[in-house]
C-alpha positions in Angstrom: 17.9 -23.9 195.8 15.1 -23.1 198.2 13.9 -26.2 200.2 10.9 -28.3 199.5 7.9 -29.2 201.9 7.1 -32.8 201.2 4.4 -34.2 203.5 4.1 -37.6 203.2 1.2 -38.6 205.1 1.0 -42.5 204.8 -1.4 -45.0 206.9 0.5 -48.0 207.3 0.3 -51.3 208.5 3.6 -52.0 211.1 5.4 -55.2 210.1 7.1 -55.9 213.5 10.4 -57.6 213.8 12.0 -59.0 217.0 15.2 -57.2 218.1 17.6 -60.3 218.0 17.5 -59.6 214.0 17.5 -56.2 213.2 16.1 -54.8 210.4 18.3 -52.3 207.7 18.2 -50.7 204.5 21.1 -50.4 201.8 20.8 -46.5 201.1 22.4 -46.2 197.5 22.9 -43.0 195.7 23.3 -43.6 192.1 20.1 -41.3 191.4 19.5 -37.8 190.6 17.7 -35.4 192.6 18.4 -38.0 195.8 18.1 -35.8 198.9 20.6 -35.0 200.8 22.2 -37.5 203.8 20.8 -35.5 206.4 17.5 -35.5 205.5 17.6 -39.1 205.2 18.8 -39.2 208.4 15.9 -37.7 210.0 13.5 -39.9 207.8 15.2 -43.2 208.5 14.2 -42.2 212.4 10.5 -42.4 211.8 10.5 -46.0 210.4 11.2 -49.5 211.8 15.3 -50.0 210.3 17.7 -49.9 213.0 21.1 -50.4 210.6 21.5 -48.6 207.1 24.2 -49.9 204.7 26.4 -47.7 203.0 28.1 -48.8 199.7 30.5 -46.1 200.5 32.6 -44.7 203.1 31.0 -40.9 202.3 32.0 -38.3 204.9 28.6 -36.5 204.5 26.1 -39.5 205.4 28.7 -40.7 208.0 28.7 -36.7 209.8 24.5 -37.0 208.9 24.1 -40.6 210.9 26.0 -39.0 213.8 23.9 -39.4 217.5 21.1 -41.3 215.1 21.4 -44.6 217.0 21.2 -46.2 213.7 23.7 -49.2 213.0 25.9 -48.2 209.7 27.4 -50.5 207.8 30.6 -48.7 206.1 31.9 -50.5 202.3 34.9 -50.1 200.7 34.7 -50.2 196.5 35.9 -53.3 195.0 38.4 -51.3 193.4 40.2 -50.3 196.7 40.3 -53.7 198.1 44.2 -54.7 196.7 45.5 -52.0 197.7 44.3 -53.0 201.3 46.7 -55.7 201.4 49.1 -52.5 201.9 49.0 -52.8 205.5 49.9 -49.0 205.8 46.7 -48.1 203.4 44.5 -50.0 205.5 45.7 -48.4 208.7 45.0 -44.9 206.4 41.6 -46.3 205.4 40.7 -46.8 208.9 42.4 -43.5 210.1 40.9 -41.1 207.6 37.9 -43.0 207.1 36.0 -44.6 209.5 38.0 -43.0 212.8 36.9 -39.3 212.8 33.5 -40.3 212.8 33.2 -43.3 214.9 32.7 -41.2 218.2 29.4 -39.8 217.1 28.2 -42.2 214.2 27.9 -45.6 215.7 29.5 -47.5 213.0 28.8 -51.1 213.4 30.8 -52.8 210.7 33.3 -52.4 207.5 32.2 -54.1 204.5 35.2 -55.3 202.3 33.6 -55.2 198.6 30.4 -56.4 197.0 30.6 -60.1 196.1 33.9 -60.3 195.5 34.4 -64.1 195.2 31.5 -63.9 192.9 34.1 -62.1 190.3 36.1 -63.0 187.8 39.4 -61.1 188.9 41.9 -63.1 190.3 43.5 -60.1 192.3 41.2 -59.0 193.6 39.8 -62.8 194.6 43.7 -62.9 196.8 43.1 -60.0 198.1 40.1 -60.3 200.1 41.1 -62.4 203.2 44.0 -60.1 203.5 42.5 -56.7 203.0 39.9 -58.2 205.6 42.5 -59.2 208.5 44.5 -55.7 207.7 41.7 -53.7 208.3 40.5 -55.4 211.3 44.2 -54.9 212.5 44.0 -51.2 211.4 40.8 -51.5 214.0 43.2 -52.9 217.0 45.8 -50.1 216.4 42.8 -47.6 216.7 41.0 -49.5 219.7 37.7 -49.8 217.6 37.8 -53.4 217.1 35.2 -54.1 219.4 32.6 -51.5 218.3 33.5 -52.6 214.5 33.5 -55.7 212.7 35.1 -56.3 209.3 32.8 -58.8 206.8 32.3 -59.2 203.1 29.0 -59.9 201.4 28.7 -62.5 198.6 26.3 -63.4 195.8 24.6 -66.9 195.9 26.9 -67.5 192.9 29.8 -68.1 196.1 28.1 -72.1 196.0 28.5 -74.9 193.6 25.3 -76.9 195.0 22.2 -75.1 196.3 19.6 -77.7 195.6 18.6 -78.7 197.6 19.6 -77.0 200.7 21.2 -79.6 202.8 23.4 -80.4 199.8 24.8 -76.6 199.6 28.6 -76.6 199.3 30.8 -73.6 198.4 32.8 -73.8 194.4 35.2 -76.2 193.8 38.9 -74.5 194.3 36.9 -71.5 196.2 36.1 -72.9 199.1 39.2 -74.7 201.1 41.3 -71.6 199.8 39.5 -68.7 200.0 36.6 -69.4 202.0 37.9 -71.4 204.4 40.4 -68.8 205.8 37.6 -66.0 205.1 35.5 -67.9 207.4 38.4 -68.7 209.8 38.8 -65.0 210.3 35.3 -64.1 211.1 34.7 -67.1 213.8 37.9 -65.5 215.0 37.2 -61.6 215.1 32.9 -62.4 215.8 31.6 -61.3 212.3 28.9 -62.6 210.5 28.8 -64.2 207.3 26.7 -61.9 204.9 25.1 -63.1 202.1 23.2 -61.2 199.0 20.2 -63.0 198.8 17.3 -62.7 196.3 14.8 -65.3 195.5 13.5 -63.0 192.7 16.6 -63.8 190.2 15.9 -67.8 191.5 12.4 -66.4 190.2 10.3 -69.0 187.5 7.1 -68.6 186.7 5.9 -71.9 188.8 7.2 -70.9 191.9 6.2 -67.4 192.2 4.1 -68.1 195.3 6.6 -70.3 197.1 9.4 -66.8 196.6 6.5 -64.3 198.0 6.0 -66.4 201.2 2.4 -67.4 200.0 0.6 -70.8 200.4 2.2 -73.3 198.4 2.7 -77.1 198.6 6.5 -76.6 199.4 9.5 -78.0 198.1 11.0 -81.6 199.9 14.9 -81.2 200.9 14.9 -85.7 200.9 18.9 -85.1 201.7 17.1 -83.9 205.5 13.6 -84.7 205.0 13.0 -81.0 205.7 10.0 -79.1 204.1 10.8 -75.5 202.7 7.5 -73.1 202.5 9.9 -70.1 200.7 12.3 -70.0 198.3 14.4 -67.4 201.0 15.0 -70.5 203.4 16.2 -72.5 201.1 19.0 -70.1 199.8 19.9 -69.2 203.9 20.2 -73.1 204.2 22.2 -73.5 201.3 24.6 -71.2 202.4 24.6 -72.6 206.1 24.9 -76.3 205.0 28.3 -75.4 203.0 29.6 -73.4 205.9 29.0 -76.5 208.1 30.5 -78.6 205.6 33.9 -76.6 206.3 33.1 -76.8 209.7 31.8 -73.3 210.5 28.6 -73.8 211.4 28.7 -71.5 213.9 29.2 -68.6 212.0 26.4 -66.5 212.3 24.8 -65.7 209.2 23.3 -62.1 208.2 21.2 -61.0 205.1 23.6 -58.2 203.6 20.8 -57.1 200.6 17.1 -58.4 199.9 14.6 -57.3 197.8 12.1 -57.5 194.8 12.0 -54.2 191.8 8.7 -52.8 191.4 9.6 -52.5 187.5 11.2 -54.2 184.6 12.0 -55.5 181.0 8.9 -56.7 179.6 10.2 -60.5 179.6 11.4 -60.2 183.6 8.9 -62.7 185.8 7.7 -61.9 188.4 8.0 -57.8 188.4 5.7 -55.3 190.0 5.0 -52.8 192.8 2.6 -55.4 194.3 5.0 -58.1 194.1 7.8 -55.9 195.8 5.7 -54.6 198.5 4.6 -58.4 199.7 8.0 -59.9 199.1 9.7 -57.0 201.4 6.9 -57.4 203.9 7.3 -60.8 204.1 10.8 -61.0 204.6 10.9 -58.7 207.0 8.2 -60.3 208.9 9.3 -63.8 208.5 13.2 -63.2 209.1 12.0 -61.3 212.6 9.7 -63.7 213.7 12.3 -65.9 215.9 10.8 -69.1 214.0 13.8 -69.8 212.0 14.8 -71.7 208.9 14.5 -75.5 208.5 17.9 -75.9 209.2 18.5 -72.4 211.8 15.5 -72.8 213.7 13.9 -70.5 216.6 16.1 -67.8 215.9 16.3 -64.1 214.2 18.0 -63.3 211.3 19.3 -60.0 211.0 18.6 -58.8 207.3 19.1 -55.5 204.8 16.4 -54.5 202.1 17.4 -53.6 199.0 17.2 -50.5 198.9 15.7 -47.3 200.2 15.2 -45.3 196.7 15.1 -46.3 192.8 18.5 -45.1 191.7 17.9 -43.8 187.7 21.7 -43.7 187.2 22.1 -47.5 187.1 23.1 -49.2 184.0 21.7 -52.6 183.3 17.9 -54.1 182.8 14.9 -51.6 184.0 14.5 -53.8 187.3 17.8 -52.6 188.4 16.6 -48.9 188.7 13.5 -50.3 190.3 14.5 -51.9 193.8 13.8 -48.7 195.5 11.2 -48.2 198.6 10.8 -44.9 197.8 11.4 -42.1 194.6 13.7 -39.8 194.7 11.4 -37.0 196.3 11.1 -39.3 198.7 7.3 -40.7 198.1 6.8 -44.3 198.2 6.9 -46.4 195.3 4.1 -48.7 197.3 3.5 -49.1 201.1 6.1 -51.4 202.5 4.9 -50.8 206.0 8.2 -49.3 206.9 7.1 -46.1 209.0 6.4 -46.5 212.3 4.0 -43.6 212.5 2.3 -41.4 210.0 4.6 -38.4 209.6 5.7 -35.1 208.3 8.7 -35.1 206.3 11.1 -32.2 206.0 13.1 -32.2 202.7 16.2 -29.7 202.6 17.9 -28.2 199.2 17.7 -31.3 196.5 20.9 -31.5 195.1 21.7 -32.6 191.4 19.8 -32.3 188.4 16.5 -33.0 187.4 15.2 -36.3 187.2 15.0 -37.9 183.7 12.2 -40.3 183.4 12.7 -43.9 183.2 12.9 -44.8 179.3 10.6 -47.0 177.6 12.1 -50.2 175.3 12.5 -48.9 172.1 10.8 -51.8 169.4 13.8 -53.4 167.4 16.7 -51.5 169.4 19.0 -53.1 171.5 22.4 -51.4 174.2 25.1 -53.1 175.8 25.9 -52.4 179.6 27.9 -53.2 181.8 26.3 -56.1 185.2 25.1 -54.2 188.1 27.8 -56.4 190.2 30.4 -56.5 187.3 34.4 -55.8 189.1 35.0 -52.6 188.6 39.2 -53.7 187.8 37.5 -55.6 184.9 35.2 -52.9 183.8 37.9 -50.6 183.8 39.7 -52.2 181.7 37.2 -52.8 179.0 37.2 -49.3 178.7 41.0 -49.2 178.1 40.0 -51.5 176.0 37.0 -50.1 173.7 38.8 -46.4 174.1 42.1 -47.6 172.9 40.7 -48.4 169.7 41.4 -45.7 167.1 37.8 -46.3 165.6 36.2 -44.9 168.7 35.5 -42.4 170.4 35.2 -42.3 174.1 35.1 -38.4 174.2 31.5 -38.4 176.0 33.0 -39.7 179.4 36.2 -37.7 179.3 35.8 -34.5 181.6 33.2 -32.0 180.3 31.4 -35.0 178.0 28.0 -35.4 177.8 28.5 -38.8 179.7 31.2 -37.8 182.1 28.5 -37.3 185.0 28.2 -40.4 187.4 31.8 -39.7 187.0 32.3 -43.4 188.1 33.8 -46.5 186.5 29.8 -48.5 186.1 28.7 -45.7 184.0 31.9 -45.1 181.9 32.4 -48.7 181.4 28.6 -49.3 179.8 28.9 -46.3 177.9 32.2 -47.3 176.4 30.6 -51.1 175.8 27.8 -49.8 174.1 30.0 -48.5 171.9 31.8 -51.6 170.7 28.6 -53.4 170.6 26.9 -50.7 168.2 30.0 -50.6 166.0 30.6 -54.4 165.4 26.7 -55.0 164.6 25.1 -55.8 167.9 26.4 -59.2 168.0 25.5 -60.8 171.4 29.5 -62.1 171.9 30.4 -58.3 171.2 28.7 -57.8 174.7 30.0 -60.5 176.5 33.5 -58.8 177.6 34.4 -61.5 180.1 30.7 -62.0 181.1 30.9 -58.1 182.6 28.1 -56.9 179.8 24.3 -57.9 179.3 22.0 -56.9 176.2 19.2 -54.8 177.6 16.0 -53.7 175.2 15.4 -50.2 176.6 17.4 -47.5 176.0 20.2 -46.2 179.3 20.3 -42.8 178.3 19.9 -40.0 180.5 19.7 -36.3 180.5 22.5 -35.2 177.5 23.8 -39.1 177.6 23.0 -40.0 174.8 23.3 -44.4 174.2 23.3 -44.4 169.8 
């Protein structure tokens, strides 16, 4: 396909962040018509993000991030992580992975799965702290230990108590044997603590102002007599005061994902391009600014925004296709003040198909689909589940269905659940499936998927 010529010629305001931060961007790719890694590459250069988080280990954004300077954050699928309790995998996973690029791409850290604690899969939950220590001594073997750190990120969900902030403590059962040792490890190997934070899904109507960073009368923490202005230093407190009640106070703590959709269901608060671009500002601005949090004072925070481009492919409520900075040609979806200059972007062969616009709520209809952070072991297995059923048929996601393309366990999984929702009468409980489904209003079709 012959190239494109996008110029995007923006005028935009410069939200400046001190360097003892950082700033980043998750770069996702569940979208059609993304461009390709390289040409991402080249953009990322012109704006202020000095990191980029993959949720992949992909060989072509790795080879396109080579002699970039940019910090890249490296993930391996929740599915892999048990079998990186396999010491030999992990010393695999690093070898074929993460070692034949790490001369030219300066990869800064390996994330070990997407909230895992936050999931209901007790497997996997044993698994982390090991796969974590295996693959940081698959690092020592390969002497990259010191250029790369091995972390996790995890949901708020990780606490039992985050109100208010200096009462934050980490679940019952979860934290003296899972986090304890998880935290044990990174104090020992000098990684963060990374935590998924969003003040838009702590989002009510009342405090809209006090999650955008606006004036507001603030919220009292009497436990430290502390005022909180934003709804994003109370959740970094939160997570800090449980960490120092296990002792690890001194684990630094990093913002793995921020950010705010510009889109949503029609009974979402809080939704809306204007709303994303001040909440992404703001965070930026006030995480760089070397003032602090109530209980982290006069420091940086290094933090991710979720994420660089809406992602169509995502199953799950509108706003989950909406977190993007920018479409998929690479436009903005509002001016988050992230280039550094106005420039001339360069857009090589767009791979995929074409774009399928974002369906409308259908009056009266309702889908089943599968979380946005649901494990993939357990959304696997609802489709063994729903497919195994002689009553069904799963034929659409098999190869050469109409719904085999994402070929990818999120997309299967909320196609089969649909299924089983549609075919027992829409019940609400015949989308629970071990709290891995939500009911969503507008219609996840896309292209020749069709959701009936």
């Amino acid at each position: 396909m012959i190239g494109t010529l996008l110029s995007v010629l923006l005028s935009v305001s410069l939200v400046k962040c001190t360097d003892a931060g950082g700033v980043g961007v998750t770069y996702g790719t569940r979208g059609t018509t993304l461009p390709p890694p390289a040409d991402v590459a080249r953009f990322l250069a012109y704006t202020i993000f000095d990191r980029v988080r993959l949720l992949d280990a992909d060989p072509r954004a790795l080879q396109a991030f080579a002699d970039t300077g940019l910090a890249v954050d490296v993930t391996v699928p929740n599915g892999d992580v048990p079998r990186l309790v396999n010491l030999t995998f992990a010393q695999r996973w690093v070898r074929t992975r993460v070692a034949p690029f790490a001369e030219a791409t300066n990869i800064s850290r390996i994330l070990v799965g997407n909230e895992v604690i936050s999931q209901a899969n007790r497997t996997l939950l044993l698994s982390l702290v090991p796969a974590m220590q295996n693959l940081h001594t698959a690092l020592v073997t390969a002497s990259l230990h010191r250029e790369i750190k091995v972390s996790s990120p995890h949901s708020l969900e990780i606490l039992s108590a985050s109100t208010p902030p200096s009462a934050g403590q980490f679940r019952d059962g979860y934290d003296k044997a899972i986090v304890k040792p998880l935290l044990s490890f990174l104090r020992a190997t000098g990684a963060p603590f990374m935590v998924n934070a969003y003040p838009f899904y702590g989002l009510t109507s009342d405090t809209l102002d006090y999650a955008l960073f606006r004036v507001n009368a603030g919220v009292m923490d009497e436990g430290s007599g502390l005022l909180y202005t934003n709804m994003l230093d109370a959740q970094l407190d939160a997570v800090h005061s449980a960490m120092r009640r296990l002792g690890f106070g001194d684990v630094d703590v990093v913002v793995a994902e921020t950010g705010w959709p510009s889109a949503g269901e029609y009974w979402e608060v809080g939704v809306g391009a204007d709303l994303a671009r001040d909440y992404n500002k703001n965070a930026i601005r006030h995480l760089g600014s070397g003032v602090g949090t109530p209980l982290m004072p006069n420091r940086a925070f290094e933090l991710s925004i979720f994420s660089l481009f809406d992602e169509n492919l995502k199953p799950g409520p509108v706003s989950e296709r909406n977190f993007g900075l920018y479409h998929a040609d690479m436009t903005p979806v509002y001016d988050a003040g992230i280039l550094t200059a106005p420039q001339e972007v360069v857009v090589g062969p767009v791979v995929s198909t074409k774009v399928t616009p974002a369906p409308e709520a259908a009056e009266g209809r309702r889908w089943c689909v599968a979380k946005p952070a649901a494990d993939e072991v357990a959304l696997q297995e609802n489709i063994d589940f729903v497919c195994g059923q002689g009553s069904i048929d799963c034929g659409a996601i098999r190869a050469g269905g109409s719904c085999y393309d994402p070929n990818n366990v999120q997309a299967h999984a909320a196609y089969a659940m649909n299924l089983y929702f549609q075919s027992n009468g829409q019940h609400a409980f015949d989308c629970d499936f071990g709290q891995t489904g939500v009911v969503t209003t507008v219609d996840p079709s896309y292209e020749s998927c069709k959701f009936t």
